[in-house]
C-alpha atoms as a printed R data frame, in Angstrom:
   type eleno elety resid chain resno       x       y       z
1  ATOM     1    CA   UNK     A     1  -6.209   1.101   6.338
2  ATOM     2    CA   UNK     A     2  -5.095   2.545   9.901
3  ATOM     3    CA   UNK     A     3  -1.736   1.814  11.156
4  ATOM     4    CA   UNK     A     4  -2.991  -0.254  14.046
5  ATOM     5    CA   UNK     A     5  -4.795  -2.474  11.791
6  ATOM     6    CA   UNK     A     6  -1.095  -3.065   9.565
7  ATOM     7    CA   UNK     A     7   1.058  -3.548  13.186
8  ATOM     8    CA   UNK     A     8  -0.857  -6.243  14.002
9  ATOM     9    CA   UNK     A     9  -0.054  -8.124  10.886
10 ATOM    10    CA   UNK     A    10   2.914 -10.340  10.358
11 ATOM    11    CA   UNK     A    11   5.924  -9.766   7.927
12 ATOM    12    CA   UNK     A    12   4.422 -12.323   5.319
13 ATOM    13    CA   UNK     A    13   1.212 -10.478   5.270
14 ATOM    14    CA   UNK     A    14   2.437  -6.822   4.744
15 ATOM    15    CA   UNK     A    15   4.771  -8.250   2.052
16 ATOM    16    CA   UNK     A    16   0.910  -9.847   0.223
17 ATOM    17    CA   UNK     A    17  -0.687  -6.639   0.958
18 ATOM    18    CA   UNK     A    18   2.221  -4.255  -0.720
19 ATOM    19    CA   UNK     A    19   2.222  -6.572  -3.639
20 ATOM    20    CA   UNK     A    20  -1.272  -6.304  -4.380
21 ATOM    21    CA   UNK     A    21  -1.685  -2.456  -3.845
22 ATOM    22    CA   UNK     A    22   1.296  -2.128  -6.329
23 ATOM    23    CA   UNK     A    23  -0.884  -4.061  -8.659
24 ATOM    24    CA   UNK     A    24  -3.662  -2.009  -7.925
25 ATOM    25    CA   UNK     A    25  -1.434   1.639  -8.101
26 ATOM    26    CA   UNK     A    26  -0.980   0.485 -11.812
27 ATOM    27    CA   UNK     A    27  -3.723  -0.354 -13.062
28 ATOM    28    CA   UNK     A    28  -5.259   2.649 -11.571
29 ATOM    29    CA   UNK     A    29  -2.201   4.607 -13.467
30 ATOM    30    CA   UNK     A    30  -3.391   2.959 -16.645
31 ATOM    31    CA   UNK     A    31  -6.715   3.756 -15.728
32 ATOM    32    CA   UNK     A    32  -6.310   7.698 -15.364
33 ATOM    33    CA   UNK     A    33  -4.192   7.764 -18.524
34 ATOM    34    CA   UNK     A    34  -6.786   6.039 -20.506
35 ATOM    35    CA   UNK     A    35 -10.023   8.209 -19.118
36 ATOM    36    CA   UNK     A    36 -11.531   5.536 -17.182
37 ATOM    37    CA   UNK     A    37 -10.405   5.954 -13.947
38 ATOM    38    CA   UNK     A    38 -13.864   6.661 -11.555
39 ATOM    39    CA   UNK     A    39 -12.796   7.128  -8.580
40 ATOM    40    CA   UNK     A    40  -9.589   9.528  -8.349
41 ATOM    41    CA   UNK     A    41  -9.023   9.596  -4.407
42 ATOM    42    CA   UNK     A    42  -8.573   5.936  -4.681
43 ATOM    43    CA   UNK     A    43  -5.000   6.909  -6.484
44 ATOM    44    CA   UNK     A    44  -4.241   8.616  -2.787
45 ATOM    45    CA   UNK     A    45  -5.424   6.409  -0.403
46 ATOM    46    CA   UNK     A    46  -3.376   3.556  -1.829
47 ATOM    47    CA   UNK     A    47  -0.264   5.287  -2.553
48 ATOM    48    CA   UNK     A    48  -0.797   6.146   0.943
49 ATOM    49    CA   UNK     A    49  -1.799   2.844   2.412
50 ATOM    50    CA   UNK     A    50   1.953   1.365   0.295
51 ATOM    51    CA   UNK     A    51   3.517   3.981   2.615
52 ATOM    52    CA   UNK     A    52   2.128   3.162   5.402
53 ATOM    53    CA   UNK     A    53   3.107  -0.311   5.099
54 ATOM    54    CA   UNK     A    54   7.008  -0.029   3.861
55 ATOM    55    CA   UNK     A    55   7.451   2.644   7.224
56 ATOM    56    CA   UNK     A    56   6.196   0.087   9.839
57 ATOM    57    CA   UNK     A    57   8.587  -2.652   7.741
58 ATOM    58    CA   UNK     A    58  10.833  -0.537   8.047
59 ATOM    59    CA   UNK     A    59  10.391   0.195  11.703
60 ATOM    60    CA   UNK     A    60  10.713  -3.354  12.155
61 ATOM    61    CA   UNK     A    61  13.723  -3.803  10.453
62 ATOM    62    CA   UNK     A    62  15.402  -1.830  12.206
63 ATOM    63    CA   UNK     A    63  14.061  -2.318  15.664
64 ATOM    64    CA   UNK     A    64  15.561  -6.322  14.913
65 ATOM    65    CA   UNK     A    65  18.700  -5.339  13.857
């Protein structure tokens, strides 16, 4: 996920999208502690793609306030 692609979403969205890669960074943590996890650069890109998001929400916030 490119940061162009997250700017153009709205608040609500970003807040669905962090919620379900924070699902996904844990059972991907559970996955690499039990042997099973395939594909280990997945770990990265989505720990990645959460930061991504919370520094444009955060850019946001305070650009409003």
């Amino acid at each position: 996920m490119k940061a162009v692609d997250i700017r153009h979403k709205t608040d609500d969205e970003l807040k669905g999208e962090l919620d379900q890669l924070a699902k996904e960074a844990f059972n991907l943590r559970f996955q690499r502690a039990s042997g099973q996890l395939e594909n280990n650069a997945r770990v990265r890109q989505v720990r990645r793609d959460i930061a991504r998001i919370k520094t444009i929400m955060g850019e946001r916030a305070r650009k409003a306030s």
